[in-house]
C-alpha positions in Angstrom: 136.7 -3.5 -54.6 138.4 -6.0 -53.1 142.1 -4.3 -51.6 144.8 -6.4 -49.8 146.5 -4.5 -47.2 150.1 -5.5 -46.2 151.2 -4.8 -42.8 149.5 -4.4 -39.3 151.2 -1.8 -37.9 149.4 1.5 -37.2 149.0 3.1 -40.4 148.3 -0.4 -42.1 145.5 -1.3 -39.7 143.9 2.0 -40.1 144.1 2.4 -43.7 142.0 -1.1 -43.5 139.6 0.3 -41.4 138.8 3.2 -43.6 138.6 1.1 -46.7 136.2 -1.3 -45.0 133.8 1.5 -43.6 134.0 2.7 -47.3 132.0 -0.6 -48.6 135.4 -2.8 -50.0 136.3 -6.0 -49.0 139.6 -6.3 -47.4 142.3 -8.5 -46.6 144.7 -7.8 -44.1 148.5 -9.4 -44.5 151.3 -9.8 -41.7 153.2 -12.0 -39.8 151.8 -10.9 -36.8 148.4 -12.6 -37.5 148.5 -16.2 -36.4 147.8 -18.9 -38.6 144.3 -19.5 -37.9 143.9 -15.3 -39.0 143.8 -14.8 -35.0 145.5 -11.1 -34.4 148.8 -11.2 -32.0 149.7 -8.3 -30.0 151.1 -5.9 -32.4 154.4 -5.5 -33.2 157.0 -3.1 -34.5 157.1 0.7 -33.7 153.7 0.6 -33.4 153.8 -1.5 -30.5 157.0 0.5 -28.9 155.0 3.6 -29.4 154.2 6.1 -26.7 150.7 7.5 -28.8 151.8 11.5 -28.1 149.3 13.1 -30.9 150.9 16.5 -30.5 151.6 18.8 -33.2 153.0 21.6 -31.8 155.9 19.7 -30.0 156.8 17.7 -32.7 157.0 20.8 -35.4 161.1 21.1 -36.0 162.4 23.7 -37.4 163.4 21.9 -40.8 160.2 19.9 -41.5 158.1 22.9 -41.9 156.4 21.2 -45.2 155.2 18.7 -42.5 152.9 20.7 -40.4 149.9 20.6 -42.3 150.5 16.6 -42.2 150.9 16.7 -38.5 147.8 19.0 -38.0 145.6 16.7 -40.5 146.3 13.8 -38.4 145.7 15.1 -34.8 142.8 16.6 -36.4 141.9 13.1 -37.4 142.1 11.2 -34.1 139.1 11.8 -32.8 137.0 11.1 -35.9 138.8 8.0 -36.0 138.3 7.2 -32.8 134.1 7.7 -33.2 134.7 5.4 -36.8 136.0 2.6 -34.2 133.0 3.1 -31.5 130.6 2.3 -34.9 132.1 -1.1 -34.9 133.1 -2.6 -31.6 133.5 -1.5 -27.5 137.6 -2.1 -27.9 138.7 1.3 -26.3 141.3 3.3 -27.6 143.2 5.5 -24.6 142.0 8.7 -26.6 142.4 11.5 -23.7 142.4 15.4 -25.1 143.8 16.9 -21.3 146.4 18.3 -23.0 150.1 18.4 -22.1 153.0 20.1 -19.7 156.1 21.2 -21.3 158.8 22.2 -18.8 162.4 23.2 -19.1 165.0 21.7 -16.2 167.5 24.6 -17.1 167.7 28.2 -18.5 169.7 27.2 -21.5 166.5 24.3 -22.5 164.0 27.5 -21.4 165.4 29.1 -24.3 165.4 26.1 -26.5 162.1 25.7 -26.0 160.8 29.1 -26.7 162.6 28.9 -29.8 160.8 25.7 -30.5 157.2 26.7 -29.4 157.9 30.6 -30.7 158.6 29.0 -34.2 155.4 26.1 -33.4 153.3 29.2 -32.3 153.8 31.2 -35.6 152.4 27.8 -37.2 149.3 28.3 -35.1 149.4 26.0 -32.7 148.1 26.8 -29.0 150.8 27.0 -25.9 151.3 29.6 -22.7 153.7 30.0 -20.3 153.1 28.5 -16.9 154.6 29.9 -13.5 156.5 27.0 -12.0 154.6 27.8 -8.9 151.3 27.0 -10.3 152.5 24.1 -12.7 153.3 22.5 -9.6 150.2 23.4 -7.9 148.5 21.3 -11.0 151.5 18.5 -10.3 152.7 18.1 -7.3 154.9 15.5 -8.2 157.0 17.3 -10.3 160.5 18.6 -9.7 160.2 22.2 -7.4 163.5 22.9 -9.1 162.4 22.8 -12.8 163.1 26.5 -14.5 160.2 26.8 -16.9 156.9 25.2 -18.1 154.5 26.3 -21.0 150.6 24.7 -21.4 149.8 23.2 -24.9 146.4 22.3 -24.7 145.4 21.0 -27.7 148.3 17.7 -27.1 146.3 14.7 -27.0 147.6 10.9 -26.6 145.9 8.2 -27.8 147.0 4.0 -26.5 148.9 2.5 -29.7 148.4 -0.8 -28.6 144.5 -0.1 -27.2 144.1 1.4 -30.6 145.5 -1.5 -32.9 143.3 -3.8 -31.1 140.5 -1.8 -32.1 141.1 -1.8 -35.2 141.7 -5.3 -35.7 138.2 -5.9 -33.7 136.7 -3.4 -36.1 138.1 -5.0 -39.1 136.6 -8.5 -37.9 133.4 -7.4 -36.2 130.3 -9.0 -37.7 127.8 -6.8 -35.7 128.0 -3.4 -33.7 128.8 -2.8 -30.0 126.0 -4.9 -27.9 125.4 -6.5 -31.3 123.4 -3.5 -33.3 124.1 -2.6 -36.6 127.2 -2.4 -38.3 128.0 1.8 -39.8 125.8 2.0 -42.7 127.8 1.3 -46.0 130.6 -1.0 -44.3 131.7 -3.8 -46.2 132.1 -7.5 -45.2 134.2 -8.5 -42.0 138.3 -8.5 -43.3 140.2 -12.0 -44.0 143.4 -12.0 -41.5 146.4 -13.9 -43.2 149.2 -14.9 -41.4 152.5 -14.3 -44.0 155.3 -11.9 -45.3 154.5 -10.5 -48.7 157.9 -10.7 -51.2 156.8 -9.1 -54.3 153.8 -7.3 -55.3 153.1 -7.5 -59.3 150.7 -6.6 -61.9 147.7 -9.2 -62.7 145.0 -8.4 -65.3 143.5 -5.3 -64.0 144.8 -6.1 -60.1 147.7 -6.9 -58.3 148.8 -10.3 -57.2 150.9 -10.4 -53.9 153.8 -13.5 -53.1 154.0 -14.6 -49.7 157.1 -15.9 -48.7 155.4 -19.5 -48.2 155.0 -19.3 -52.3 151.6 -18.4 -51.7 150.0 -15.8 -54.3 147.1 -13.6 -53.1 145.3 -11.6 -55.8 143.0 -8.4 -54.9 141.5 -6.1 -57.0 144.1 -3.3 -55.7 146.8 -3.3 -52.6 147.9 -0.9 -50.2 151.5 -1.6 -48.9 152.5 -0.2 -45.6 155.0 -2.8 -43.9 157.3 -0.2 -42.5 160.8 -0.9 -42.9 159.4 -4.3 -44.5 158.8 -2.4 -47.5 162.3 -2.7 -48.4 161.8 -6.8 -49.1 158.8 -6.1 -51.2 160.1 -6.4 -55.0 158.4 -6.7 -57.9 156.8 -4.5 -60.7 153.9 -3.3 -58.5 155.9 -1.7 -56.0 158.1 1.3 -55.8 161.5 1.7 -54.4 161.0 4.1 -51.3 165.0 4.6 -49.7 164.5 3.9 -46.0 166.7 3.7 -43.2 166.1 2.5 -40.0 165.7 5.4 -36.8 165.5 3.5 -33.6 163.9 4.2 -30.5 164.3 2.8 -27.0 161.1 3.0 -24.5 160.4 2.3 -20.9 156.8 1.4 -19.1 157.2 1.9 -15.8 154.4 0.7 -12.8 153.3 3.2 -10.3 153.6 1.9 -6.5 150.0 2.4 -5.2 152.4 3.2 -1.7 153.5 6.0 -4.1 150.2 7.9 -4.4 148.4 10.0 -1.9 144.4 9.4 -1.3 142.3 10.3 -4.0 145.4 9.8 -6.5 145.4 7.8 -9.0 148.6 8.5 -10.9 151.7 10.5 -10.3 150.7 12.9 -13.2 147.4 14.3 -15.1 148.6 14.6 -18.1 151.7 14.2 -20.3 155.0 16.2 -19.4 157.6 16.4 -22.4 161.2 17.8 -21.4 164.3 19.0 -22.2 167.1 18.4 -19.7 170.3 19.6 -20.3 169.3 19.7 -24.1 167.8 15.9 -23.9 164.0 15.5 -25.2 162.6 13.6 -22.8 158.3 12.8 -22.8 156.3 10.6 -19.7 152.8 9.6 -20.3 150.5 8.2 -17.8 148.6 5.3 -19.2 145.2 4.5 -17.4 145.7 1.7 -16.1 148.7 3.3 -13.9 151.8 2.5 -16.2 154.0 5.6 -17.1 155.4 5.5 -20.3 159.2 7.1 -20.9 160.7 7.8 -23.9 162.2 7.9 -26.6 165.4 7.9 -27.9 166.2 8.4 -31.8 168.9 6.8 -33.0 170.7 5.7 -36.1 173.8 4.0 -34.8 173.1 1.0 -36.1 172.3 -1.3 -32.9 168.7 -2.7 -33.4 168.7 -3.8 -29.3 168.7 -1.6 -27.0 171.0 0.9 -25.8 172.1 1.2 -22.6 173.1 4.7 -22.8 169.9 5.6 -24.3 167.8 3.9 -20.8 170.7 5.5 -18.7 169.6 8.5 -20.2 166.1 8.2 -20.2 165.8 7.4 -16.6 168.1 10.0 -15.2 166.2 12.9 -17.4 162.7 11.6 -16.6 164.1 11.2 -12.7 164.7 15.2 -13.4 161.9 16.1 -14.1 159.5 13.7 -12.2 161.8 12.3 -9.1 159.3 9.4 -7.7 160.0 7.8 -11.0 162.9 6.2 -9.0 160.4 4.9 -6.5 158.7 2.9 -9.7 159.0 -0.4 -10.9 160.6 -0.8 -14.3 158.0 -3.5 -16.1 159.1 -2.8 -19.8 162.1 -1.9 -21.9 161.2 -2.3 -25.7 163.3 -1.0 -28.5 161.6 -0.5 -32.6 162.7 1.0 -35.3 160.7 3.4 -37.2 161.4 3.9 -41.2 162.6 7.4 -42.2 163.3 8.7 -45.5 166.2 10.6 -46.4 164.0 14.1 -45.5 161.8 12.7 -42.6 158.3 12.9 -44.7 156.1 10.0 -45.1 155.5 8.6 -48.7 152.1 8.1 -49.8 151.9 7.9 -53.4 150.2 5.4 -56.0 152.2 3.0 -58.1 152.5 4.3 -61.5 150.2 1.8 -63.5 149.1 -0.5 -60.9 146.2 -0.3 -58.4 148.6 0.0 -55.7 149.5 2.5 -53.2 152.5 2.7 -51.2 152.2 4.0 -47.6 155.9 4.1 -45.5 158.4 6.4 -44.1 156.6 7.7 -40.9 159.4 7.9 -38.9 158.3 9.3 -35.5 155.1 10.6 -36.8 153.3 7.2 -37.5 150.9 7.7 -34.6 149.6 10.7 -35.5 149.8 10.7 -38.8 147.6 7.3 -39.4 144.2 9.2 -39.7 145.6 11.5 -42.3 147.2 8.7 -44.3 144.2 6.2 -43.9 142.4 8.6 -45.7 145.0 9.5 -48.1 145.3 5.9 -49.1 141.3 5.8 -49.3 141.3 8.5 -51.6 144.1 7.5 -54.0 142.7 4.5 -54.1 139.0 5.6 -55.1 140.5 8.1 -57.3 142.4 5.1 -59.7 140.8 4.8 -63.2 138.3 1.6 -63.5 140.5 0.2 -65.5 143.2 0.1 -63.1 141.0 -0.7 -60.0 
């Protein structure tokens, strides 16, 4: 089967990973790839993205329906991440060290027992950890912080180390030091540079306009452009009602002055906060950068708020004071598509070989081995006629 993906964020690039390790041909379509089919850095929320694959934190008390989502997709990571070692040696910044969640006052040490009491009851792992001994583990952290809890199932993975291996997986001819390719893997995808305007019904397929006039016909489609979804028309599409949620991020560069012998970053592991009832996450990155984030808003400014790094800086400063000793290297602001209750939709076309795959909102990282399967299924599960 030969199934056109459109987009090359997150979920798009894994869905097209799945579907080629399942034998089908694919074609991958964004304006991200360069016209000679050459992958750019990614782009979007997926490259904004922190890569926090942590269930138990990002359980809310109204989203219970999502859980078993959230679980399926941690759950997923590091299956997806062996899938990706079958094809090339692009790394992916999986690390499975777990997380600190602290608490910079008594009235966020109660909103977070709430949280993780109601998270806990879902089954998810977390203890509570004397401030004492969480600073034995991290020195660098605040000595005045009032709580902290272990989850030690959190993982993180690198959203833009893992894009770029799944673009190299989708393109590999051979394995890693040129071995085999995973048994049953079909051919190496075709990258095309181009925005896809309308998605409709031909013969037993789907044909797909570009916004160059350009037509591209596959035997079925999967569309997951994000918020691009919305400029898709057509009678092979579905209307999905998505509004944008945006998010503003910093990448901050460790000092080596800043870091005692035998150090090699400020932290182990991810911290996520609450200060003064802010949410507030850092996560080291291994090559010594220290990601901040993220805001979530929907006030309609698509750059960056000021407030919102004002903010971020002075809660992560809270929590982790040398982060005023750090150089500030990146500020990058996204915007992530939500639906009107926050859940992704994954759902075939009725009548077309075509699956619609959107409305992540924050969840899109650790949600894209769930729906790359999802899509693979609903997909192979389309009557022959169809696909």
């Amino acid at each position: 089967m030969h199934v056109a993906v459109v987009g090359a964020g997150i979920i798009g690039l894994t869905a097209a990973v799945r579907l080629r390790a399942a034998g089908h041909a694919v074609t991958l379509i964004a304006p991200e790839l360069d016209t000679a089919g050459r992958p750019h850095a990614v782009a979007g929320a997926t490259h904004a993205a922190a890569g926090m694959l942590a269930p138990l934190a990002e359980t809310q008390f109204s989203q219970d329906a999502l859980a078993p989502l959230l679980h399926a997709g941690w759950k997923g990571w590091p299956l997806l991440v062996d899938l990706l070692a079958g094809f090339s040696d692009v790394g992916t910044g999986f690390r499975t060290e777990g997380s600190w969640i602290v608490a910079a006052d008594p009235s966020d040490v109660l909103a977070w027992e709430h949280v993780l009491a109601h998270a806990s009851a879902l089954g998810r792992r977390v203890e509570p950890v004397a401030v004492r001994a969480l600073r034995r583990a991290e020195p660098a952290l605040a000595p005045g912080l009032a709580a902290g809890f272990d989850a030690p199932d959190d993982h993180q993975v690198d959203p833009r180390r893992a894009a770029a291996a799944c673009l190299a997986a989708l393109v590999a001819e051979a394995g890693p030091d040129g071995g085999p390719l995973p048994a049953g893997a079909g051919p190496a995808a075709r990258l095309v540079s181009g925005t896809v305007t309308s998605a409709d019904p031909v013969g037993s397929g789907v044909g797909l306009t570009l916004a160059d006039g350009g037509i591209l016909t596959a035997d079925g489609a999967v569309l997951a452009a994000g918020l691009g979804h919305r400029g898709i028309g057509g009678a092979a599409t579905a209307e999905v009602p998505l509004r944008p949620v945006h998010g503003d991020v910093l990448r901050l560069r460790v000092r080596p002055e800043q870091l005692l012998p035998g150090e090699d970053h400020l932290i182990t592991r991810t911290v996520r906060g609450l200060v003064h009832g802010r949410q507030v996450y850092l996560v080291p990155r291994a090559d010594g950068t220290l990601v901040v984030g993220a805001s979530a808003r929907e006030d309609g400014l698509a750059g960056t708020s000021a407030g919102s790094v004002l903010d971020l800086l002075a809660d992560a400063a809270a929590i982790l004071p040398a982060v005023r000793e750090c150089e500030l290297a990146e500020v990058t602001t996204a915007a992530r598509p939500g639906t009107p209750d926050d859940a992704p939709r994954v759902e075939v076309v009725p009548g077309a070989p075509v699956v619609v795959a959107t409305g992540f909102h924050r969840h899109g990282i650790l949600l894209a081995p769930w729906a790359a399967g999802r899509v693979l299924d609903l997909l192979t599960a389309l009557p022959k006629e169809t696909a």
